[in-house]
C-alpha positions in Angstrom: -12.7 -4.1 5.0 -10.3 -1.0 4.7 -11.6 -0.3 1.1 -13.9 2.5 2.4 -11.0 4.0 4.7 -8.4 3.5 1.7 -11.2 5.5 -0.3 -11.4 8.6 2.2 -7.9 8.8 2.7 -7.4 9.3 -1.4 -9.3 12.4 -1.4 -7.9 15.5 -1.9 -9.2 16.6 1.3 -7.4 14.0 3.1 -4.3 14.2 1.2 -4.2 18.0 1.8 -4.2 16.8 5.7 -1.5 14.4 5.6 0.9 16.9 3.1 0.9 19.5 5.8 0.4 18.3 9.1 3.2 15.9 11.0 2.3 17.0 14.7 3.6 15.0 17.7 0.8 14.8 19.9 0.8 13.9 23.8 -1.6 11.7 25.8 -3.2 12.4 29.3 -5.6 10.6 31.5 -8.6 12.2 32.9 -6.8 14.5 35.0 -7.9 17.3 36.9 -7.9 19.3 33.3 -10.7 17.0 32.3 -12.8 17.7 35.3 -16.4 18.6 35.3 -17.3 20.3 32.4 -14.1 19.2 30.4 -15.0 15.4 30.3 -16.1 15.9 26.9 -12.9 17.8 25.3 -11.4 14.5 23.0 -8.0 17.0 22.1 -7.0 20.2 22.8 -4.5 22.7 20.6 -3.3 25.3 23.2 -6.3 26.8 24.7 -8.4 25.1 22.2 -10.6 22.4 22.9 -12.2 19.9 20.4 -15.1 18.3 21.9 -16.2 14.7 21.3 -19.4 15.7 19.8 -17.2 17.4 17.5 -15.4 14.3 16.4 -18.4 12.5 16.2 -20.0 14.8 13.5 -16.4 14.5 12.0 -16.3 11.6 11.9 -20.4 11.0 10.5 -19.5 13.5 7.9 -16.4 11.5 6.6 -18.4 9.3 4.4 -17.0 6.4 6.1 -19.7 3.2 7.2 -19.7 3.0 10.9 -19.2 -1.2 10.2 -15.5 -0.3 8.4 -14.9 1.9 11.6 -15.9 -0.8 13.8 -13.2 -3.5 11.8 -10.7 -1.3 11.9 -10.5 0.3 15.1 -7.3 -2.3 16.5 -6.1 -0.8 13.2 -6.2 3.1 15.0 -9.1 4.1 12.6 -9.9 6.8 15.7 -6.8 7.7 16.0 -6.1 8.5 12.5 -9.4 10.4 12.2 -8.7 12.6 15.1 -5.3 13.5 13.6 -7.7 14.6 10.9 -9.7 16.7 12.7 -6.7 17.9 14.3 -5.0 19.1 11.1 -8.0 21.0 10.2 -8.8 23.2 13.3 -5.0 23.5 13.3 -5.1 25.0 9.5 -8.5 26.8 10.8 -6.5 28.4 13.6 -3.7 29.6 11.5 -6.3 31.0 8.7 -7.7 33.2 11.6 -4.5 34.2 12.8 -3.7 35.7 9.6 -6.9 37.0 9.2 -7.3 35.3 5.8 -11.0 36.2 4.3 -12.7 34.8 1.5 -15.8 37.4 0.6 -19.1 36.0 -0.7 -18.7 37.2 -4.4 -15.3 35.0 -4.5 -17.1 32.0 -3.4 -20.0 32.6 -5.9 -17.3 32.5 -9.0 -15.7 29.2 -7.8 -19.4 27.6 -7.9 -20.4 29.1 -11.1 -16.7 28.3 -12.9 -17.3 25.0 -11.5 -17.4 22.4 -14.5 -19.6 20.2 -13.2 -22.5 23.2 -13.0 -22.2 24.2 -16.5 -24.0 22.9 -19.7 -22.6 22.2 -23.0 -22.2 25.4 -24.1 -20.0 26.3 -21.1 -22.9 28.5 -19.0 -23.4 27.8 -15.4 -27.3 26.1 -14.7 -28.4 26.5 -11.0 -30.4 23.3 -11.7 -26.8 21.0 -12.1 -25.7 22.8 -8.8 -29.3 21.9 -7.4 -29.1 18.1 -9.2 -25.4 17.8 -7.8 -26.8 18.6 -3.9 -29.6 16.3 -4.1 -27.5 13.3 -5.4 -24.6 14.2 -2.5 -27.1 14.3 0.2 -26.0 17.9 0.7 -27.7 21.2 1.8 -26.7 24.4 -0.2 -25.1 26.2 3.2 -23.1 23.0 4.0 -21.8 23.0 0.4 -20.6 26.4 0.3 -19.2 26.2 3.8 -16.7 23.3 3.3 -15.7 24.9 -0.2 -15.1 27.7 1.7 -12.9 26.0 4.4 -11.1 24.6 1.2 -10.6 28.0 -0.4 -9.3 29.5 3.0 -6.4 26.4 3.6 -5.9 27.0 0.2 -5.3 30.5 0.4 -3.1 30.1 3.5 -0.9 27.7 1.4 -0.4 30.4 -1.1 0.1 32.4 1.1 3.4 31.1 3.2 4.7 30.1 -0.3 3.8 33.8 -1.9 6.8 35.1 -4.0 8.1 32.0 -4.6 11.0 32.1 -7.2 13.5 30.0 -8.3 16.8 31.6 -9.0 18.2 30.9 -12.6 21.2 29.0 -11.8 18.6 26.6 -10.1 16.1 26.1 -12.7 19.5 25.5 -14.9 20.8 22.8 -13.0 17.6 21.0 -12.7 17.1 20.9 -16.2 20.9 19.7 -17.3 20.7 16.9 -14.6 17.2 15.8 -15.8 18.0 16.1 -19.5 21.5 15.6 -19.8 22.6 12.5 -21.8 24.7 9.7 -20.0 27.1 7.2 -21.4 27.1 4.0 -19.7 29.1 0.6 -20.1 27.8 -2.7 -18.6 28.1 -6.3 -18.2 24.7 -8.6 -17.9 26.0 -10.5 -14.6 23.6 -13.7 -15.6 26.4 -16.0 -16.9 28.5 -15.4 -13.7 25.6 -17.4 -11.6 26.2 -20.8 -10.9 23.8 -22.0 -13.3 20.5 -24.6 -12.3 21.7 -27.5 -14.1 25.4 -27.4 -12.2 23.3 -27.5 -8.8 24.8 -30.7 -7.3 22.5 -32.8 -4.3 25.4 -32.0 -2.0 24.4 -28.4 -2.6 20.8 -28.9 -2.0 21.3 -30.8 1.5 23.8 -28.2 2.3 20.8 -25.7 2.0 18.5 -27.7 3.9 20.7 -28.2 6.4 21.4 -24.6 7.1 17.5 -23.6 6.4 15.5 -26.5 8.0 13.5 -24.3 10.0 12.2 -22.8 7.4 11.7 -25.2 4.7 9.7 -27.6 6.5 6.9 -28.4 4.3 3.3 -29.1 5.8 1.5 -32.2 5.2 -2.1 -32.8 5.7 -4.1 -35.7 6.7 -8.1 -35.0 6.2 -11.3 -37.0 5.1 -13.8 -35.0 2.8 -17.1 -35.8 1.3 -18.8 -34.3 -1.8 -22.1 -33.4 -1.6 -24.8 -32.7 -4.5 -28.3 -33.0 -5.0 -28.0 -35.9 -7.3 -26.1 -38.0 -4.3 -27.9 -36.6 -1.0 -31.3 -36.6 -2.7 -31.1 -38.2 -5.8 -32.0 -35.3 -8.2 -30.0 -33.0 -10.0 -32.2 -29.7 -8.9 -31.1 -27.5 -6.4 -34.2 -27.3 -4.7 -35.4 -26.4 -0.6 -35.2 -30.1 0.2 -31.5 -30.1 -0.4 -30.7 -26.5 1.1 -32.6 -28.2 4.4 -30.4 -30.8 4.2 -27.6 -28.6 4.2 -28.6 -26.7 6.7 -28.8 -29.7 9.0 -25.3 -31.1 8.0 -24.3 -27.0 9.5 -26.5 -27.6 12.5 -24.8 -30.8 13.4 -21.4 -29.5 12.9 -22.4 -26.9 15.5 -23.4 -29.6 17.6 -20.4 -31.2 17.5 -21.6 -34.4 15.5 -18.5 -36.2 14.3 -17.4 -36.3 10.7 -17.7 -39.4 10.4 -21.5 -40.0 12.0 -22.6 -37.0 9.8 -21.6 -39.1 6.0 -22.3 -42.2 7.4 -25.7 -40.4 7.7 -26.1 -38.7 4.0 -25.0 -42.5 3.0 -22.1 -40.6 0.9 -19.3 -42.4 0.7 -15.9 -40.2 2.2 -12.3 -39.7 0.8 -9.6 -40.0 2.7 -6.0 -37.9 2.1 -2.8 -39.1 3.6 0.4 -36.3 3.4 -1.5 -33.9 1.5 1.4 -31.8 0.0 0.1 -28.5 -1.4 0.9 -28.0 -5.1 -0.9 -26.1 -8.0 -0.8 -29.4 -9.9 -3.5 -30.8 -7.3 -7.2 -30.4 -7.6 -9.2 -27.8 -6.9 -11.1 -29.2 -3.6 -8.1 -30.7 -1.9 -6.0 -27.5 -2.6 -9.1 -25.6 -0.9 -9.3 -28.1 2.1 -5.3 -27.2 2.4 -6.1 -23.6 2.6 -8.9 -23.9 5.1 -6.7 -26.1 7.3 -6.6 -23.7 10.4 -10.5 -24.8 10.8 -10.6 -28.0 12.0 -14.4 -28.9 10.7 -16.4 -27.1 8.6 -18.3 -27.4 4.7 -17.7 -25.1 2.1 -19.0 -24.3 -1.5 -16.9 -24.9 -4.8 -18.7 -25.1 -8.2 -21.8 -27.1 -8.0 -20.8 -29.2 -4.9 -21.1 -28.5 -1.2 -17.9 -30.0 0.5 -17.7 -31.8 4.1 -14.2 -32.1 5.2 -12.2 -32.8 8.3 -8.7 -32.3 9.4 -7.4 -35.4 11.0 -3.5 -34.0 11.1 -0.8 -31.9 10.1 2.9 -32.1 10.1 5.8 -30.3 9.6 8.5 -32.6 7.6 11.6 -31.6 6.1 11.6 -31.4 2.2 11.7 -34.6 0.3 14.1 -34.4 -2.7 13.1 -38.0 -3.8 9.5 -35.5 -4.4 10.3 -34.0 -8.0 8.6 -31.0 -7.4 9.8 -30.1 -3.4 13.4 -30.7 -5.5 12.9 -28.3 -8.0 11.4 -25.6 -5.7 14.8 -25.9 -3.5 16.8 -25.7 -6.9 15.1 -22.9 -7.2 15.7 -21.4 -4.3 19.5 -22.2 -4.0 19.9 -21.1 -7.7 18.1 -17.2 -6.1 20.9 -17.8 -3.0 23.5 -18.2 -5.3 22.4 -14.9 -7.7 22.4 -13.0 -4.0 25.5 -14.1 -2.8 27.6 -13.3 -5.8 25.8 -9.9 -6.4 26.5 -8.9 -2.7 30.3 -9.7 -2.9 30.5 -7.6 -6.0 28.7 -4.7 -4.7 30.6 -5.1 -1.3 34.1 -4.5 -3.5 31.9 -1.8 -5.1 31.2 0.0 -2.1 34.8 -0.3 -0.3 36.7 1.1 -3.7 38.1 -2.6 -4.1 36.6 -2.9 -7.7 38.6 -0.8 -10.4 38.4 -0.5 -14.1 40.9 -3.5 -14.9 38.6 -5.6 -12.6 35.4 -4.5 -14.5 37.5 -5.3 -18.1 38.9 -8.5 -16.6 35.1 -9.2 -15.5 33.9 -8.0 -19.1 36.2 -10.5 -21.4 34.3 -9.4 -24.6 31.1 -9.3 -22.7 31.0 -5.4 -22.2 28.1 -3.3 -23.6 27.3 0.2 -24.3 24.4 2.4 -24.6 23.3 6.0 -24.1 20.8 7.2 -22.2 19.1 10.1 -23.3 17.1 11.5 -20.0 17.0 10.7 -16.1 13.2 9.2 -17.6 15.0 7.0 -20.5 13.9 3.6 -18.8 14.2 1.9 -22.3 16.9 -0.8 -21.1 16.6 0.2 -17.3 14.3 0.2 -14.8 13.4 3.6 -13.9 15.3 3.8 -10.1 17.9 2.1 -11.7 18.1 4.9 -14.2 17.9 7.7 -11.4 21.0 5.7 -9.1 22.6 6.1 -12.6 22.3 10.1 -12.9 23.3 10.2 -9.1 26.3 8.8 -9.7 29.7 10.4 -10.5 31.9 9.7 -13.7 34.0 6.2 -13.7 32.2 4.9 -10.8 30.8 1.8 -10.6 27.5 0.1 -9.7 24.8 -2.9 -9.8 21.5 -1.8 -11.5 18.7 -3.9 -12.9 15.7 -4.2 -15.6 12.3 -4.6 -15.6 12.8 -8.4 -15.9 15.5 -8.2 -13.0 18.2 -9.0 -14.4 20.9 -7.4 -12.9 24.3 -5.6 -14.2 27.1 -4.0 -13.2 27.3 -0.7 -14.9 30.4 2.3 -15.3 29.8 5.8 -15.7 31.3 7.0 -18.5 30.5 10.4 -19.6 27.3 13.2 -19.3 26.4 15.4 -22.3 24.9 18.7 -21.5 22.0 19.2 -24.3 20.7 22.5 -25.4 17.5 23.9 -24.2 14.4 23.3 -25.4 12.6 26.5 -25.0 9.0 24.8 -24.7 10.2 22.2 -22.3 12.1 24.5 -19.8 9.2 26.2 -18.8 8.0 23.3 -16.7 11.2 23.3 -15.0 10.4 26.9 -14.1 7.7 25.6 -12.4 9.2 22.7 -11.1 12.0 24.2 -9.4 9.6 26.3 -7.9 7.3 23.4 -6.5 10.6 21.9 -4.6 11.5 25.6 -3.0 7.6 26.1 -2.1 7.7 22.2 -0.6 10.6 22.7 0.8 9.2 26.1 2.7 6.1 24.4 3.5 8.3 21.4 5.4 9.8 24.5 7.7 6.2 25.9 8.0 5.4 22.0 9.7 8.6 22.8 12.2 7.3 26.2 13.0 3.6 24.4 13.7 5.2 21.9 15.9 6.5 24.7 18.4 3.6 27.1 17.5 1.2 24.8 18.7 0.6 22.0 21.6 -1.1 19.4 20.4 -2.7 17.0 23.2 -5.3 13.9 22.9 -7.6 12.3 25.5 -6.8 8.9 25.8 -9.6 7.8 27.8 -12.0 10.0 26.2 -10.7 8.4 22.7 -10.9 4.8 24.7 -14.4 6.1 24.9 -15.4 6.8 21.2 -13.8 3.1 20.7 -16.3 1.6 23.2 -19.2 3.2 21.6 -18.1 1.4 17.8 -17.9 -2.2 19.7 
């Protein structure tokens, strides 16, 4: 449903859209601004408007089926477009405003050091840029124009983040806290939990008790009948006599034909179900009738059977520990309670300085390991935001961290190690630290957009555009 939206969005183009633009917009009604000959303005950014034939071929042009627009538009598809379209005549407006140019000889090089246009030994071949057009549904002008809208945004980016350079001290302390090495001590916490087998009846009505809302378990009552070609028409082909057939048994479920004048029809003999408990254990039909429950009456298709079923009732019972399963799904969940209760308690002391190093040795009793970590990206033992919550943290401080299997500990800073630098390696933290100051510029370049620019959207024109998808 939202695969071809999810698609779009990925693009580079889109993401572009979303990394700079974060723009409060206002709604009106059809005012006296939309008078007349403004009834088809959908937006306006100060003085100018964005009509809705504008959006429209936006919108055509976006690659997106007008079917996934029509499915998703309680899911603010329009909007979301719009804001689209907004961000780029916003981006358009600033390019002109610097008087940003991109001359024709500039564009030709980008096509001809284009990749895709080049044979194997590296030469540009107007027939792959020709090829490339046909298969895109793409004109030569249109092409050229878009990349040039690209080069232009582009070129604006560059241009609020021209100069950029990170100071030394910077780039130094990016690299020691990303390299440094970090000596940890910890305790696996997993033979503190109360453990499954200690899990007492008492403990598992207590639980109910306080959660029978929401463990009531859902029984269903329903009669089904299987239906092949060997029982409805005595053969084992698939042929048009038994698709009529089926297409009947549809027909009279429309018609509101009861279940049980339907099989007493096709002469198959029906199975009834009585407290149908769902369960992985159970067969493949019944679990299927569970998961269609919401629709009362229907036939569906599994394997080489057609299936007529019919809900008769379901209930909502409290969970039966006498049922093995329902009991060991509550150990279960009692045995998680228990795992969150005791972590929260430590990590509460944690948190309000009430957990010092005699409590962690007294906690430890021989239990205590060691290891060194040898990067902020050393996720050997950790898991990686565990590992980061580590480097964060200050030496002889405390904290709860987990692995990849979630088990959890609670660890103690011990010591960093500066390392020396690795010549090869700290020239991406040249760069790096130079990303963060030019994100960090283009994050006040979205605050000085907000008050550079007034942003508003026709509601009922959008309401429009909506009506026209249903």
């Amino acid at each position: 449903m939202l695969s071809s939206f999810r698609n779009f969005s990925k693009s580079k183009f889109a993401g572009l859209l979303v990394f700079i633009m974060i723009i409060p917009f206002v709604f009106w009604g059809m005012g006296s601004m939309f008078s007349s000959g403004n009834t088809n303005t959908i937006a306006k950014i100060n003085k100018e408007n964005i009509s809705t034939q504008e959006f429209i071929d936006y919108l055509n042009n976006s690659g997106i089926p007008q079917e996934t627009i029509r499915e998703n538009l309680s899911n603010n598809i329009i909007e979301e477009l719009l804001s689209g379209l907004v961000s780029t005549t916003l981006l358009d407006l600033e390019v002109k405003d610097y008087n940003i140019l991109i001359s024709e000889n500039t564009l030709l090089k980008k096509i001809k050091n284009n990749k895709n246009f080049h044979d194997e030994n590296g030469n540009f071949k107007r027939i792959k840029y020709e090829k490339f057009l046909l298969q895109n549904n793409q004109s030569a002008p249109a092409f050229e124009l878009r990349l040039r809208g690209r080069e232009l945004q582009k070129n604006l980016f560059d241009y609020i983040g021209a100069g950029t350079k990170s100071p030394d001290f910077l780039v130094n302390k990016l690299y020691e806290e990303e390299n440094k090495k970090l000596d940890i001590e910890f305790i696996n916490l997993k033979s503190f939990y109360k453990q499954k087998e200690n899990i007492t009846k008492k403990d598992l009505l207590e639980f109910i008790s306080e959660n029978k809302d929401q463990l009531k378990v859902e029984y269903v009552d329903f009669n089904y009948a299987i239906i092949n070609p060997k029982n409805l028409i005595g053969t084992d082909e698939f042929n048009q006599s038994f698709f009529d057939k089926i297409d009947q048994i549809e027909i009279d479920i429309s018609n509101d034909l009861n279940f049980e004048t339907i099989v007493s029809n096709l002469k198959i003999k029906p199975v009834s179900i009585k407290n149908f408990k769902y369960s992985r254990k159970k067969n493949e039909i019944e679990k299927k009738i569970f998961e269609l429950k919401n629709i009362n009456f229907d036939i569906f298709e599994i394997g080489d059977n057609y299936i007529l079923y019919k809900i008769n009732e379901i209930k909502q019972k409290e969970p039966d520990l006498n049922d093995e399963q329902t009991k060991e799904e509550i150990i279960e969940l009692v045995n998680q309670k228990n795992k969150f209760d005791y972590n929260k308690k430590l990590l509460d002391k944690i948190r309000n300085k009430q957990f010092n190093n005699d409590d962690f040795l007294k906690l430890g009793n021989n239990k205590i390991e060691s290891i060194k970590l040898n990067s902020i990206r050393d996720n050997k033992k950790f898991e990686i935001n565990a590992v980061e919550i580590l480097y964060s943290l200050p030496i002889n401080s405390f904290t709860l961290i987990n692995d990849e299997k979630n088990n959890i500990y609670v660890a103690k800073i011990k010591k960093f190690q500066n390392v020396p630098k690795d010549n090869e390696n700290f020239k991406e933290y040249i760069n790096k630290q130079n990303s963060n100051i030019k994100n960090t510029m283009l994050k006040s370049y979205d605050l000085f957009l907000n008050d550079k620019y007034n942003v508003v959207l026709n509601q009922k024109t959008i309401e429009r555009v909506k009506n026209f998808f249903q």
